[in-house]
C-alpha positions as CSV (number, residue, x, y, z in Angstrom):
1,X,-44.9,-57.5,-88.9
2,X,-41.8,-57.0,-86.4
3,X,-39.7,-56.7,-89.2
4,X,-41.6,-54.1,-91.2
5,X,-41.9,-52.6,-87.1
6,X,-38.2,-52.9,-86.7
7,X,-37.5,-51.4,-90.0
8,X,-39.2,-48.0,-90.0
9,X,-37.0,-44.8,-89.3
10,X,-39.6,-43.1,-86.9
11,X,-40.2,-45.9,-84.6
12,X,-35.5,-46.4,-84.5
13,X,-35.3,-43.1,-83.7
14,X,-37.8,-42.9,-80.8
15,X,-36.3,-46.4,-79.5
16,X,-32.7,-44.5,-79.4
17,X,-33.9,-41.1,-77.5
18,X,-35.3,-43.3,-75.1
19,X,-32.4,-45.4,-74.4
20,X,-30.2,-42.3,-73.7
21,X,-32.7,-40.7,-71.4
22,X,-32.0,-43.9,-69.6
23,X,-28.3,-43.8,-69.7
24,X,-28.3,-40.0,-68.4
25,X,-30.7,-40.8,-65.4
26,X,-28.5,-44.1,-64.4
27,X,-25.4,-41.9,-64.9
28,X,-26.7,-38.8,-62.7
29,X,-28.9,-40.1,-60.3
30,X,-27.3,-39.1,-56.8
31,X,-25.5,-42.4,-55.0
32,X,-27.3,-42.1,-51.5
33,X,-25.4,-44.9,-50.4
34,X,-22.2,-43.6,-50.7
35,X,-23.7,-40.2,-49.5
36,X,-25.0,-42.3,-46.2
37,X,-21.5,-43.6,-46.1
38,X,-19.4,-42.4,-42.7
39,X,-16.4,-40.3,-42.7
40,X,-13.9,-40.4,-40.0
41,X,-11.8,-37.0,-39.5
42,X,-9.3,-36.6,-37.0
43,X,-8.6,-33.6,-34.5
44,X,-5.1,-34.0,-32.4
45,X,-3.6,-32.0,-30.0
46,X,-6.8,-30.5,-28.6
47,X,-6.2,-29.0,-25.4
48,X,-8.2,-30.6,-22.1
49,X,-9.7,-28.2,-19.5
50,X,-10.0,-29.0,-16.3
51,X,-12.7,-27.6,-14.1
52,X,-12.3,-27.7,-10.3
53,X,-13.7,-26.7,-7.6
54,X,-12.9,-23.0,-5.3
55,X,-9.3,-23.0,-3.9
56,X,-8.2,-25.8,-6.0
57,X,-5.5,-26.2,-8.8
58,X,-4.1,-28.6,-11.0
59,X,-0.4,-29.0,-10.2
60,X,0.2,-31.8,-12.6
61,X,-1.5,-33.5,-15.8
62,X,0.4,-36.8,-17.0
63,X,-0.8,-35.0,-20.5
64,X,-3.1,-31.5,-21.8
65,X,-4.1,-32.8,-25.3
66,X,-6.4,-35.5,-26.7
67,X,-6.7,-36.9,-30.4
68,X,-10.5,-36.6,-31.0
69,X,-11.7,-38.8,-34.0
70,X,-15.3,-37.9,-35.1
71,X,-17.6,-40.0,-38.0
72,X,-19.8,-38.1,-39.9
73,X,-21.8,-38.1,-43.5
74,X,-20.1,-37.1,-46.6
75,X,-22.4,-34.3,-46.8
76,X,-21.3,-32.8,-43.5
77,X,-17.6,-32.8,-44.2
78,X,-17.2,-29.0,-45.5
79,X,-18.3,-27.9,-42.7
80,X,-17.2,-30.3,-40.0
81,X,-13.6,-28.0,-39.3
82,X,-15.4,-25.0,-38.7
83,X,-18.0,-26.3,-36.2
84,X,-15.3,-28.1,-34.4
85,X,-13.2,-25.5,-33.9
86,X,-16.3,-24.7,-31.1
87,X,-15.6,-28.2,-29.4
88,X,-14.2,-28.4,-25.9
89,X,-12.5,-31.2,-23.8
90,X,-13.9,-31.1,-20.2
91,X,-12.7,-33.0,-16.8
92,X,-14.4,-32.6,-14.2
93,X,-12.5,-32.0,-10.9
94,X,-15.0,-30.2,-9.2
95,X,-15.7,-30.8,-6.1
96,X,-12.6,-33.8,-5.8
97,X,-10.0,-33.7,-2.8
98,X,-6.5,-33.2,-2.7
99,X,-4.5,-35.8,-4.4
100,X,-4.2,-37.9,-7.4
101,X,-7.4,-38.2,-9.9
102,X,-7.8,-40.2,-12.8
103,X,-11.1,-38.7,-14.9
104,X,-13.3,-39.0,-18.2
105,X,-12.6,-36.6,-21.2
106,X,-15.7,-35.4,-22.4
107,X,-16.6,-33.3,-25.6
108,X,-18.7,-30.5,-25.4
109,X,-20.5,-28.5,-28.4
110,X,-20.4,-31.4,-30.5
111,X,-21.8,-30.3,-34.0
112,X,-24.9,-32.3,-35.1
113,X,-24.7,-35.1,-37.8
114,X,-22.1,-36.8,-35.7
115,X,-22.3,-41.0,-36.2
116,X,-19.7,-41.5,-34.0
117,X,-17.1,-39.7,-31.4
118,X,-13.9,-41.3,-29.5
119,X,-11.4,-39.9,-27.9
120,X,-8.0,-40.8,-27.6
121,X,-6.8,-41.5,-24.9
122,X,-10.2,-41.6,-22.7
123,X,-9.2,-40.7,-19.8
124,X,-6.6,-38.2,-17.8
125,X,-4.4,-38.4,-14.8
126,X,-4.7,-35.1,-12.9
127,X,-3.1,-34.3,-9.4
128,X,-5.4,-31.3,-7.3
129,X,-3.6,-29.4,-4.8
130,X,-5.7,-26.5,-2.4
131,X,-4.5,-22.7,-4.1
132,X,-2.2,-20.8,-2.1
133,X,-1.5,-16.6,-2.6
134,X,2.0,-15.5,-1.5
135,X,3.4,-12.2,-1.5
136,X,6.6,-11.7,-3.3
137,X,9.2,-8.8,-4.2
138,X,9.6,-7.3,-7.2
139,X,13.3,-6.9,-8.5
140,X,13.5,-5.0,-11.2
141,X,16.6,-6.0,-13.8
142,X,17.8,-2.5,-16.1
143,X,18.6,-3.8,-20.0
144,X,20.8,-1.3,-22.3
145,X,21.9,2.1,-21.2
146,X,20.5,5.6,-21.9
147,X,22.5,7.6,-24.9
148,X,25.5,9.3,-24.0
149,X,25.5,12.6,-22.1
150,X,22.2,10.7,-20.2
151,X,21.9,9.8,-16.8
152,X,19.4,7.0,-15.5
153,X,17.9,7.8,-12.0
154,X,15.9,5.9,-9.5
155,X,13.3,3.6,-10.7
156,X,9.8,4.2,-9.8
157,X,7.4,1.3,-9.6
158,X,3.5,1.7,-9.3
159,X,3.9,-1.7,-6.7
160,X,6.4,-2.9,-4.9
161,X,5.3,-6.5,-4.6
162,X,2.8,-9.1,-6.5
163,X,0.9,-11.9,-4.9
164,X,1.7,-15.2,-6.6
165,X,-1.2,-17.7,-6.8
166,X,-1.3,-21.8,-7.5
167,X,-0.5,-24.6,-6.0
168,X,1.4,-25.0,-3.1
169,X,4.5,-26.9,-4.5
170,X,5.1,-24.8,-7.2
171,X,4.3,-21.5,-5.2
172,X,6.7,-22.7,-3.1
173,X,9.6,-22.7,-5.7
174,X,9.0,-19.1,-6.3
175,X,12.1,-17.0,-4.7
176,X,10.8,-13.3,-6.6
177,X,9.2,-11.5,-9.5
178,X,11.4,-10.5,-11.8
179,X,10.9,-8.0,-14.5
180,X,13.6,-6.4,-17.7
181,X,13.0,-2.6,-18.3
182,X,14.9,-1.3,-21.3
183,X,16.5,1.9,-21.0
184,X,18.9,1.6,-24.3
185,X,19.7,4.6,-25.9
186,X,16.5,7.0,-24.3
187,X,17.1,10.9,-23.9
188,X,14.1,11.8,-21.6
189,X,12.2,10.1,-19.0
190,X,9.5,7.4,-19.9
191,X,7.2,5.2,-18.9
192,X,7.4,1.4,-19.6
193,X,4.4,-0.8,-19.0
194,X,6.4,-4.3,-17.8
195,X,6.1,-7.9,-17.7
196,X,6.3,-10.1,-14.7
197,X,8.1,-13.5,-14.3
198,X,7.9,-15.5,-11.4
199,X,11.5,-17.1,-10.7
200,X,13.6,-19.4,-8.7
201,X,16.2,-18.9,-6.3
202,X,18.6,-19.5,-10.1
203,X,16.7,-17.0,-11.9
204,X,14.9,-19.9,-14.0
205,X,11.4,-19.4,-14.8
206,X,8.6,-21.0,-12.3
207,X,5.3,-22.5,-14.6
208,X,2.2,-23.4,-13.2
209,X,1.9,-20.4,-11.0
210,X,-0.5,-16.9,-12.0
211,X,1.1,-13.3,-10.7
212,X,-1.4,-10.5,-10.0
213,X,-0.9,-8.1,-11.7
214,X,1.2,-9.5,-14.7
215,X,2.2,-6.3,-15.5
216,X,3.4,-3.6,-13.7
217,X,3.9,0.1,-14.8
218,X,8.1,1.4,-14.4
219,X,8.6,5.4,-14.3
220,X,12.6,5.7,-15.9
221,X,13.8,9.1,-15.0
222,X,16.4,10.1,-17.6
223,X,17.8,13.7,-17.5
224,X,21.4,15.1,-19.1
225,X,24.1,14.6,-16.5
226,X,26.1,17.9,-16.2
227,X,26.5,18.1,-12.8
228,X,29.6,18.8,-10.2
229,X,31.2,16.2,-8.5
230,X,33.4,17.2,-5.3
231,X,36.7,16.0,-5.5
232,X,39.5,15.2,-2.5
233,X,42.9,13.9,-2.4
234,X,43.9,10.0,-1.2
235,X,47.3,9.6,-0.5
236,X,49.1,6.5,-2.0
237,X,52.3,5.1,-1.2
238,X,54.9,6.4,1.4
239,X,57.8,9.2,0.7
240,X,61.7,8.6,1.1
241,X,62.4,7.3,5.0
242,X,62.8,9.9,6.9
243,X,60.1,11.9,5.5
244,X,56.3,13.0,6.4
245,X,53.5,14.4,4.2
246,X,51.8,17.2,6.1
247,X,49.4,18.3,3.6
248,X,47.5,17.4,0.1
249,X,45.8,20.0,-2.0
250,X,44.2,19.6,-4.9
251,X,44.0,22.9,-7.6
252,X,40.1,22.1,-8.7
253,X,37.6,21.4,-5.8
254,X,35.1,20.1,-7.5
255,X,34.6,18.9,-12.0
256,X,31.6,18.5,-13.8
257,X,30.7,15.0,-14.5
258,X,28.6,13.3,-17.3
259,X,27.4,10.1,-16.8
260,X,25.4,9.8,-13.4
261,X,22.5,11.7,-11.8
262,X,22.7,13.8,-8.9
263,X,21.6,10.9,-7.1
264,X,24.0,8.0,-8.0
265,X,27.2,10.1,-7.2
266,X,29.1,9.8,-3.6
267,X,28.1,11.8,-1.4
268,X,31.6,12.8,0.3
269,X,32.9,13.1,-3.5
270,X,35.8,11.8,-5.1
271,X,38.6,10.4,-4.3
272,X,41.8,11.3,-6.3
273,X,44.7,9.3,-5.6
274,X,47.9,11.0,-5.5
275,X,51.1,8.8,-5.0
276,X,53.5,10.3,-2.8
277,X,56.5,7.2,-3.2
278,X,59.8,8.2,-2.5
279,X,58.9,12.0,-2.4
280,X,61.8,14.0,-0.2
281,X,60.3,17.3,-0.7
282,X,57.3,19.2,-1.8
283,X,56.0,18.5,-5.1
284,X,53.2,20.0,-7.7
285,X,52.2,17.2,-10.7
286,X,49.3,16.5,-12.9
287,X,47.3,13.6,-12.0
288,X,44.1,12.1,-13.8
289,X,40.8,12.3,-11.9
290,X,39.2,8.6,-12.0
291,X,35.8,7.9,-13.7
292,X,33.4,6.0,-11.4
293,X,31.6,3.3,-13.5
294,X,28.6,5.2,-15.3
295,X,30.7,8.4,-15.6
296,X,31.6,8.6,-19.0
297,X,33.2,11.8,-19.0
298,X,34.8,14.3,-16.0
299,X,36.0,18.1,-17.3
300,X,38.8,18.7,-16.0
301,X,40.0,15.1,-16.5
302,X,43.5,16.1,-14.5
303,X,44.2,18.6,-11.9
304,X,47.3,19.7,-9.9
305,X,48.4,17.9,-7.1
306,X,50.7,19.9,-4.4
307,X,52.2,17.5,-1.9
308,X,53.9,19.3,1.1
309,X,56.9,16.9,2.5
310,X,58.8,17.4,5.9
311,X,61.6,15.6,7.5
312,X,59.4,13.3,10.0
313,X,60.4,13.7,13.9
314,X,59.5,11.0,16.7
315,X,57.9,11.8,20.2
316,X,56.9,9.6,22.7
317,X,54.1,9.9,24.9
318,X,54.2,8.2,28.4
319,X,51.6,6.6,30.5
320,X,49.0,7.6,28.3
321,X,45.8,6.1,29.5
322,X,43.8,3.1,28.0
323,X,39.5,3.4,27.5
324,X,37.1,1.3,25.8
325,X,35.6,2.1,22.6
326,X,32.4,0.8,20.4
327,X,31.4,-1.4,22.5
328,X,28.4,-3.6,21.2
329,X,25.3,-3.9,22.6
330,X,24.6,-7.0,25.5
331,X,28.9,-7.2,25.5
332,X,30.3,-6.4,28.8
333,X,34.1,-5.1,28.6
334,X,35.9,-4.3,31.6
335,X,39.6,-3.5,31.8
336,X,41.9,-4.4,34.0
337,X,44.2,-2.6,36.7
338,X,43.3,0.6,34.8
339,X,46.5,0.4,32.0
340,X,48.7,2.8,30.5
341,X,50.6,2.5,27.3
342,X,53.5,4.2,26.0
343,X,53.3,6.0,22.3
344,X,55.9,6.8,20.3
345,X,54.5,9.2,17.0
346,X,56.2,9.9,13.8
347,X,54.9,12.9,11.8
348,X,56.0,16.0,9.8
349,X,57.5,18.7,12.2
350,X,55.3,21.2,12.0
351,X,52.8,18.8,13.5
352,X,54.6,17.1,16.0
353,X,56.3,20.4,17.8
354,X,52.4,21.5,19.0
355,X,51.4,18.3,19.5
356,X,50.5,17.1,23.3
357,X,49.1,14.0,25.2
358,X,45.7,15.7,25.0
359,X,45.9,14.8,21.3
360,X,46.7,11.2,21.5
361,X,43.7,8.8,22.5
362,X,44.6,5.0,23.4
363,X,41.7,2.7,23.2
364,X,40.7,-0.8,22.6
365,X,38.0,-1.1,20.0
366,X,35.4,-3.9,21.6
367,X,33.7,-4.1,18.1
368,X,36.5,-6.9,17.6
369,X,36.1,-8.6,21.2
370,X,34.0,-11.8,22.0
371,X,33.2,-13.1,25.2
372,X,35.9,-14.9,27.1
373,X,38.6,-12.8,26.1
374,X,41.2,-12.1,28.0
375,X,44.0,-9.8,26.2
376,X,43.0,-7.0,23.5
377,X,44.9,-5.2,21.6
378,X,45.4,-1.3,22.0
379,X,44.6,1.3,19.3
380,X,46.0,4.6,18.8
381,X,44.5,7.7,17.1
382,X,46.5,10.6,16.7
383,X,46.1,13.7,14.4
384,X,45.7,13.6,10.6
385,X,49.3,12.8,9.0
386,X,50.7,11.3,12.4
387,X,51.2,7.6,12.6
388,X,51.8,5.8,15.8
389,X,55.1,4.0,15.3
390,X,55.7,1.7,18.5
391,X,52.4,1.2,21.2
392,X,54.3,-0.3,24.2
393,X,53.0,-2.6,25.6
394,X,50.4,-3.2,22.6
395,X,47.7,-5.5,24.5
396,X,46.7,-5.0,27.6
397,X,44.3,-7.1,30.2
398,X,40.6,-7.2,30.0
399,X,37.3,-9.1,31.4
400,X,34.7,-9.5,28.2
401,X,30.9,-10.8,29.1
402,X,28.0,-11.1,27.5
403,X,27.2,-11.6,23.8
């Protein structure tokens, strides 16, 4: 009867559909034990806060990151990255005294479905010190240089100073605040919004430390520099012996300069040397009118020099009182037995034949003195173009006190 049962086509073909329903169900059913299974991730680098108490800092941490390895389902790897991306690593310094610390790590916002958490390493060495807020200057450091025909003026900054705030050692190491505004190649004025630094007497870079503000705001005033610059004569070198420059003239007063503001140039002007070596009469020759550093242009760049040269004469002045000049303050200078001195000039003629002892003055300057002193020597000023050529005798006795 099993045979016959065996050999019919109806009861083969049921037999085979439902051996492959139960091929398909062994081959798809879901493996809940590999589901269950834990998965270990790992998270380096992730920085540690430290929370402390009021006027409290961390000056040092023996490290700022910790390796968090987390153990989860299978399941609730996809979306493990995102929710950790909300975790924290918390000490707790609150409340702790000055010094050296060493504290817990601990995670917080730790998704759900988590088997198992460690952290590597467990713990962190922390050193607290109490805040301290310091004043400090801000020096402001000028990068590139406004296009050509452009002038940079004064700086204007909206503060002068910024307090700078941390722990006392590294506050400490602060010497300023240093900012870099870029002027390169501007044509009007601006305004630049700046970044502080907080450096060391070198210049280097101070960490650890917090600047308020950060920023600071920097007016640049840039204007086209045509403006006049006065200009006066310097005499250089000496004429031929036996002969005295009584006068300098220059044919331009004044040029117009490009280059500097109104308020970078000298206030007396310019000086324009003229060389007067070996010169045994009067002379009228070109010569070049110096550019100051910034000017980058002068119009005229040379004028006429006319040098007036006489034969030089010598007169002697007798018994010409000494006084005391520039005397600092808390110094005591007295002279002694009320000296004289004998001058003997040299100048151009023209000078020296109206000159009198009214317009020689013999002094000793006290500026150079210190206390103790018992000689000093004797200074002579005579009119413009005269030298003193022999001061007899050329110290003379005196009593210094004081400072």
């Amino acid at each position: 009867m099993m045979d016959r049962f065996l050999r019919n086509n109806n009861v083969l073909r049921i037999l085979a559909l439902v051996l492959a329903c139960i091929l398909w169900l062994v081959v798809h059913t879901p493996d809940t034990t590999q589901e269950q299974k834990g998965i270990t991730e790992h998270y380096p680098s992730m920085p540690i806060h430290v929370e402390v108490g009021s006027n409290m800092v961390v000056s040092t941490m023996n490290q700022s990151t910790a390796t968090v390895n987390v153990t989860t389902s299978l399941n609730n790897v996809p979306m493990l990255f995102s929710a950790m991306s909300k975790v924290q690593l918390v000490v707790n310094a609150q409340g702790l005294s000055p010094g050296q610390h060493t504290l817990r790590i601990f995670a917080l916002n730790m998704p759900d479905d988590i088997q198992d958490i460690k952290i590597d390493p467990e713990t962190v060495n922390v050193v607290l010190e109490k805040e301290v807020d310091v004043e400090k200057p801000i020096n402001i450091q000028i990068k590139g240089k406004p296009a050509d025909g452009y002038a940079l003026g004064s700086l204007k900054m909206n503060t002068q100073s910024a307090i700078v705030s941390g722990a006392r050692s590294a506050v400490k190491k602060v010497a300023q605040v240093a900012a870099t505004v870029d002027v390169g190649g501007l044509k009007s004025a601006d305004t630049k919004i700046v970044k502080l630094t907080p450096v060391d007497a070198d210049g280097r870079a101070v960490d650890n430390v917090e600047l308020s503000p950060s920023s600071i705001s920097v007016e640049v005033p840039v204007e086209a520099t045509e403006d006049t610059l006065k200009l006066q004569p310097e005499v250089t070198g000496s004429p031929a012996p036996g002969y005295a420059v009584s006068n300098v003239t220059l044919s331009e007063t004044q040029v117009s300069e490009t280059g500097l503001a109104k308020d970078q140039l000298p206030p007396n002007g310019l000086n324009v040397p003229v060389d007067v070596t070996g010169l045994t009469a009067s002379k009228t020759f070109n010569v070049t009118v110096p550019l100051l550093e910034g000017i980058t242009k002068v119009v005229p760049d040379t004028v006429q020099a006319t040098v007036t040269v006489e034969p030089m004469v010598t007169k002697t002045f007798k018994q010409v009182s000494v006084s005391v000049q520039n005397v600092p303050k808390g110094l005591n200078v007295t002279l002694k037995n009320s000296p004289k001195v004998n001058v003997t000039l040299s100048g151009p003629a023209t000078i020296m034949q109206d000159l009198t002892a009214k317009d020689v003055q013999a002094y000793v300057d006290a500026s150079t003195l210190k206390s103790g002193m018992t000689k000093a020597r004797v200074t002579v000023q005579a009119p413009k173009w005269v030298e003193a050529a022999n001061i007899s005798p050329q110290t003379v006795a005196v009593q210094v006190q004081g400072a």
